[in-house]
C-alpha positions as CSV (number, residue, x, y, z in Angstrom):
1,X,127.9,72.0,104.1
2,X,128.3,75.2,106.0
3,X,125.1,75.1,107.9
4,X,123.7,78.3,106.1
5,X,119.7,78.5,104.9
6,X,120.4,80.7,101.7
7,X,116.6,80.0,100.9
8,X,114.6,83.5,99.7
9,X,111.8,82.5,102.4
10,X,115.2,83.7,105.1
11,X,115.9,87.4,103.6
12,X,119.2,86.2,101.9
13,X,119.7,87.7,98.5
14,X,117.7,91.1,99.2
15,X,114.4,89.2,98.9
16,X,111.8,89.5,101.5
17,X,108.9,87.4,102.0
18,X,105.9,88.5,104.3
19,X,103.5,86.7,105.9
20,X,100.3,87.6,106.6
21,X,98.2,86.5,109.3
22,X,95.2,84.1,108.8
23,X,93.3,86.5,110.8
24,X,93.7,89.1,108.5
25,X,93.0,87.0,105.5
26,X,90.1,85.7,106.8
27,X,89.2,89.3,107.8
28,X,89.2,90.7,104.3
29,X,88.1,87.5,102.8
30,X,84.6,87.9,105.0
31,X,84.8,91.8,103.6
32,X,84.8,90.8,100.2
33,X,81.8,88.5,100.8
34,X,80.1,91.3,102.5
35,X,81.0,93.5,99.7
36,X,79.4,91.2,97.1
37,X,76.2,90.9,99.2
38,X,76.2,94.3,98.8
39,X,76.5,94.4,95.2
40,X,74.1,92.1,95.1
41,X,71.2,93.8,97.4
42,X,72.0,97.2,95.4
43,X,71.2,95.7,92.1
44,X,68.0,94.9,92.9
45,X,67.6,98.6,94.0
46,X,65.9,101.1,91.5
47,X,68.9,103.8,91.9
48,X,68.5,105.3,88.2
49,X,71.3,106.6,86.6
50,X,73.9,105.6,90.4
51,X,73.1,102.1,89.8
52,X,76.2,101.8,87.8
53,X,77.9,103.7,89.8
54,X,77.0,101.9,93.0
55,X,78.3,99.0,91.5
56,X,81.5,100.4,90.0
57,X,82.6,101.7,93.5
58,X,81.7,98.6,95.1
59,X,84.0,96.5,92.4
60,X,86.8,98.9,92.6
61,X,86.9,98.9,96.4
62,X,86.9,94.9,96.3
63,X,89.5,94.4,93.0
64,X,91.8,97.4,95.6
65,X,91.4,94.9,98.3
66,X,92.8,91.4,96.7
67,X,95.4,93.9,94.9
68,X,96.5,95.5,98.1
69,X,96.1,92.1,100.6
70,X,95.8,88.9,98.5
71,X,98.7,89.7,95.9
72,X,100.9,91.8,98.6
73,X,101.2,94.7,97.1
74,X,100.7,96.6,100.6
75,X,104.1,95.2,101.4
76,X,105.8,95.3,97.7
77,X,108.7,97.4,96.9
78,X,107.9,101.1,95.1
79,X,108.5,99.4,91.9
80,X,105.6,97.2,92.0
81,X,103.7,99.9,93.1
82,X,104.8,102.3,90.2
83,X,103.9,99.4,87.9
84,X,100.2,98.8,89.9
85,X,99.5,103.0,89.2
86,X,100.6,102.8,86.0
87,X,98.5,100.0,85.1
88,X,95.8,101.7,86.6
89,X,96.0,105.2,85.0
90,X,96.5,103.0,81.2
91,X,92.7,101.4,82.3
92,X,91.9,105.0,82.9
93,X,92.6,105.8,79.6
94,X,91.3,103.6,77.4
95,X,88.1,103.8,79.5
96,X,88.1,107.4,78.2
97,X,89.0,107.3,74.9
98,X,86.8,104.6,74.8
99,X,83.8,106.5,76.0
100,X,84.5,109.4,74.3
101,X,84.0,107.1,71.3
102,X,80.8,105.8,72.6
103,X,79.4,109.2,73.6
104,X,80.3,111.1,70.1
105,X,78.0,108.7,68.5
106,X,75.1,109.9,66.5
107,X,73.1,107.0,68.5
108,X,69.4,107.8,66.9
């Protein structure tokens, strides 16, 4: 044996792993649980037609968060985050072409 870790946790074979502190996990874990008070409260707000909208933003800003933190995409290569945009503009557009289905609709 020649004494060498050649584990992936060690940066041997181009892979990287990085840690992230407790602190900030527990940091953006006590955001999201903030953040889903928050949805909460606003629901049972009468904001008309930004209700949906509150609660859109609100989701977004949380699903960016576990994205960005919990799956380590902050610290992923360009490729992963060429694959997170694109996945992100293809929800984009079947969320239009799915509402321009939805508002062509003869709905009376």
């Amino acid at each position: 044996m020649s004494g060498h870790d050649h584990s992936p946790a060690h940066g041997h074979g181009g892979h990287h792993v990085h840690v992230v502190s407790l602190k900030m996990y527990f940091t953006v874990i006590a955001l999201l649980f903030a953040l889903t008070f928050l949805t909460v409260w606003t629901a049972s707000m009468d904001l008309g037609a930004y209700n949906t909208i509150v609660a859109l933003l609100i989701a977004i800003t949380k699903a960016t968060l576990v994205v960005l933190i919990f799956m380590h995409v902050l610290w992923s290569k360009k490729i992963v985050w060429i694959m997170v945009g694109s996945s992100v503009v293809w929800f984009a557009i079947l969320v239009a072409f799915t509402m321009q289905d939805y508002l062509s609709r003869n709905l009376g």
